[in-house]
N, C-alpha and C positions, 0 to 999 in steps of 0.2 A: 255125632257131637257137632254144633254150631256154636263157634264164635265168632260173633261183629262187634267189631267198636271203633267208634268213631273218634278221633280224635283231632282236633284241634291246632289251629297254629303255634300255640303257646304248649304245645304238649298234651292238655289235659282231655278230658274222658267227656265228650258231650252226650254220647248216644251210647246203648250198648243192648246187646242179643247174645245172653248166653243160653245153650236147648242141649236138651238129651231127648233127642229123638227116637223112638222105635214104635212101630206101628204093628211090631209086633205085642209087645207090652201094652199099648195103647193104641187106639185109632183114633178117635176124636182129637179135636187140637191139632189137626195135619202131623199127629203122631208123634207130638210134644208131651215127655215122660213129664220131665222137671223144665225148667224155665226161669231165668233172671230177665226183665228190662225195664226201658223207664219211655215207653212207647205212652200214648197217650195225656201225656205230664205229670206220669209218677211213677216210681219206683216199684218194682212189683213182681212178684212170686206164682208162676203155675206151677199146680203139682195135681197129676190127673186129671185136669181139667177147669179146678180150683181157682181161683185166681186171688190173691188176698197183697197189698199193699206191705212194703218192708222199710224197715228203718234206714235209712241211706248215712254211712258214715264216710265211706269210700267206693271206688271200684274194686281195690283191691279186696275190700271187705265182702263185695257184694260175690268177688271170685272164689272169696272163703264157702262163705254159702253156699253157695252150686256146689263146688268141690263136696262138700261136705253131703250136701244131700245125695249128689251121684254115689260118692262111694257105701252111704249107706243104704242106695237102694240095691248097688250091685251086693251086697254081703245080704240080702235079703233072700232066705231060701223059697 
């Protein structure tokens, strides 16, 4: 599991790198399962290798989303 985030003098969220790594599950993507950041000037979503653009409401929201995807891949038999 990798979290970055950058933050800012005033507090706030400039940069951020959330990853569920296994290279066992995955190899490509340096072995990035799932993936949140906003690397390139947007917002945005790996899953397998995928890569699709996501609605930016918050950090916090964007920490819902990982969260949410991880634990649904972990309950994945």
């Amino acid at each position: 599991m990798r979290r970055e985030v950058w933050v800012n003098e005033r507090g706030r969220v400039t940069r951020y790198n959330l990853a569920y790594i296994n290279h066992n599950i995955y190899q490509r993507d340096n072995g990035r399962v799932i993936g949140y950041d906003n690397a390139h000037g947007y917002h945005h979503r790996h899953y397998f290798g995928n890569v699709e653009a996501v609605g930016f409401v918050s950090f916090e929201d964007i920490e819902d989303q990982f969260t949410r995807d991880w634990s649904a891949l972990r309950h994945t038999p």
